[in-house]
N, C-alpha and C positions, 0 to 999 in steps of 0.2 A: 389345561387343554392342549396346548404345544406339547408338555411332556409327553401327554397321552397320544399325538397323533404322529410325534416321533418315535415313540416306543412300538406301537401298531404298525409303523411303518420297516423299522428294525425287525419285527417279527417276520415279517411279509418276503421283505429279505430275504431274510436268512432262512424261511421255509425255499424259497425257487431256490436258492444257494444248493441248500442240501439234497434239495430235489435232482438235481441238475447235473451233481458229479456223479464222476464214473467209478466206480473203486474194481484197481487193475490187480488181478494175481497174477504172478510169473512164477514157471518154473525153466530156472535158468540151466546152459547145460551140462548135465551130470548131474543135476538135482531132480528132484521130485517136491511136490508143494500139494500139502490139504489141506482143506478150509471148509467151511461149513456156511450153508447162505443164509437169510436172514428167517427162511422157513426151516432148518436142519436139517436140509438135505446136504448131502456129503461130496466131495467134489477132490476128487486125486486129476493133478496135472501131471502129465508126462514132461518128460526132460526135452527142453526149447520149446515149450506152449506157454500162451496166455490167455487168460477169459477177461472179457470185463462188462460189468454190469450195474444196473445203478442199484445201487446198498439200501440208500436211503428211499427210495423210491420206488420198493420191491414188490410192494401189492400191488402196486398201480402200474407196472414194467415189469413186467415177470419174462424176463429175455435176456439170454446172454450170448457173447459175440466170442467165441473160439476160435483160438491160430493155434494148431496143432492136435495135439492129441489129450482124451479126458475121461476119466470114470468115472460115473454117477452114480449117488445112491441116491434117490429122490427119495424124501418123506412119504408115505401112502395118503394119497388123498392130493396131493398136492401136483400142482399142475404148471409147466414153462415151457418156454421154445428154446432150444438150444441152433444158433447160425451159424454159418460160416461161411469162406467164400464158394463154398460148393453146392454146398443143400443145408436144409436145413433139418431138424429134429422134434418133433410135438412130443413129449413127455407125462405121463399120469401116474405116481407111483411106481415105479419103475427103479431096476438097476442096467445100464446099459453103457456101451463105449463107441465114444466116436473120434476117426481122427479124420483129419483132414489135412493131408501135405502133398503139396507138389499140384497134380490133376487127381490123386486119387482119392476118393468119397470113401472110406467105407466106419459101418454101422453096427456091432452086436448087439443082443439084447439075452440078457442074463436072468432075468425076470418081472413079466408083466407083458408089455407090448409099446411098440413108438411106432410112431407115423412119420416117415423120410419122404422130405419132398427135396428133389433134386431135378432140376429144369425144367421142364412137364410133366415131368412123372411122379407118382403118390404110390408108397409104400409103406405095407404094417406089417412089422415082425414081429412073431413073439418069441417068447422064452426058448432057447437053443437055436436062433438064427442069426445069422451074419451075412450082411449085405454087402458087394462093392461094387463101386459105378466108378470107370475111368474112358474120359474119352467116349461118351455117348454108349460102354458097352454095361452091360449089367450082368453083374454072376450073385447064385445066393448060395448059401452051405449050409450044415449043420456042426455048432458047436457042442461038447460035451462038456468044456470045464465050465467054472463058475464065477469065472469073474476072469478077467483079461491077464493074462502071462505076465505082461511087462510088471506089474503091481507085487511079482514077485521075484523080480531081477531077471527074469527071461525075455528074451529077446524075439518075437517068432518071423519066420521068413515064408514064403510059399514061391514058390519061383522068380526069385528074385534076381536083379542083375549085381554086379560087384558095386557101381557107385552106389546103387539105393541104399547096398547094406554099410557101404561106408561113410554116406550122409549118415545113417541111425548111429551107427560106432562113435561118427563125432558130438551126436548131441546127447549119447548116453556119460562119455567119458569127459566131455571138455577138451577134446585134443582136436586138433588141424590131421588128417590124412591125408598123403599126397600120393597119388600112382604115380608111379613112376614105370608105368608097362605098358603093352600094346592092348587095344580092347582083345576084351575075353568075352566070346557070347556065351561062356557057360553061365546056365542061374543053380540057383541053391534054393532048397526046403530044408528046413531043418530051427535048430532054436540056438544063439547064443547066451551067455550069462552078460547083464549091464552091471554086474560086481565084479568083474573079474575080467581086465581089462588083457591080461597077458592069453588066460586061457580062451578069450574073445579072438582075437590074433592067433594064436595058433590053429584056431579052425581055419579061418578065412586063409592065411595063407598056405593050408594043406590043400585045404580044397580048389583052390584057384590057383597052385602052383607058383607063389610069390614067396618072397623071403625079404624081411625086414632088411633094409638099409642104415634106416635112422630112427633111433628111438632115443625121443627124450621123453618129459612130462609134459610138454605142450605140442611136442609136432612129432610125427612119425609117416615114412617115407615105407612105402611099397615098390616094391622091383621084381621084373623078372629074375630067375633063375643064370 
């Protein structure tokens, strides 16, 4: 009877145990990470994201906690919430991308439809729409491709300032960026390559009139002219 109500008790355990942890993905940066959840749905992190969700406890917690940037290929039929510190994302069958860095929220949806709740407000896009919320403002668009750029070493911009795109250069490449120049209010659209760290650099500093100082493999230095 001892053995038996130690061993029940060992079960018992060890069920909240595995109930209870967290199992973390990282995509460290310059890397990319996919992994598939315990329903097959599909899951690409972008370079400096991490999700984490409970593994063991995924019928019963069908939630996951995102810093950064993520593509989804959600199983058909199959249903979670994706959070974050911005908004969050109601999911059903679905292919769709969300990043969340800095204050900016924003949302694609590639196929099917999600439900974006971001502070009081509740939003459903479907297939060819992209959402973005920064600072209490809201814009929506129309996508044409089929799944998110970066997933094929592009980079995309839409008027963006010099640090935003040189935050993304750091966490695409693993390298430290340093301006070394006076602000520039020019912004930039356009797309760079995250394989191709030199030809990345030579846009930025045509466009923005800079010229490399210091290049190594871990830190590089931007300067005026």
């Amino acid at each position: 009877m001892k053995i038996a109500a130690i061993f029940i008790v060992l079960l018992a355990l060890t069920f909240v145990f595995r109930t209870s942890i967290t199992s973390t993905e990282v995509a460290e940066n310059g890397k990319k990470t996919t992994f598939s959840l315990p329903d097959n749905s599909e899951i690409v992190l972008n370079s400096g994201s991490q999700i984490q969700y409970k593994k063991w406890d995924w019928n019963n917690n069908r939630k996951l906690d995102l810093d950064g940037e993520a593509y989804f290929k959600v199983a058909h039929g199959k249903k979670f919430e994706v959070a974050t510190k911005l908004g969050t994302v109601a999911v059903l069958g679905t292919q769709f991308n969300v990043k969340a860095r800095n204050e900016q929220f924003d949302v694609s949806c590639y196929e099917g439809s999600v439900k974006i709740t971001y502070k009081n407000q509740e939003v459903v896009i479907t297939k060819g729409t992209s959402v973005t919320f920064e600072n209490d403002s809201f814009d929506q668009k129309t996508i044409k491709v089929s799944k998110p750029e970066w997933t094929n070493n592009e980079i995309v911009f839409n008027k963006e300032k010099l640090q935003t795109i040189v935050d993304e250069l750091e966490r695409q490449y693993s390298v430290k960026i340093i301006l070394n120049c006076k602000d520039n209010p020019q912004l930039f659209s356009g797309t760079l390559p995250s394989d191709n760290r030199k030809a990345a650099l030579d846009i930025v500093t045509s466009i923005f009139h800079l010229k490399i100082s210091t290049l190594d493999a871990d830190k590089i230095i931007l300067a005026d002219f």
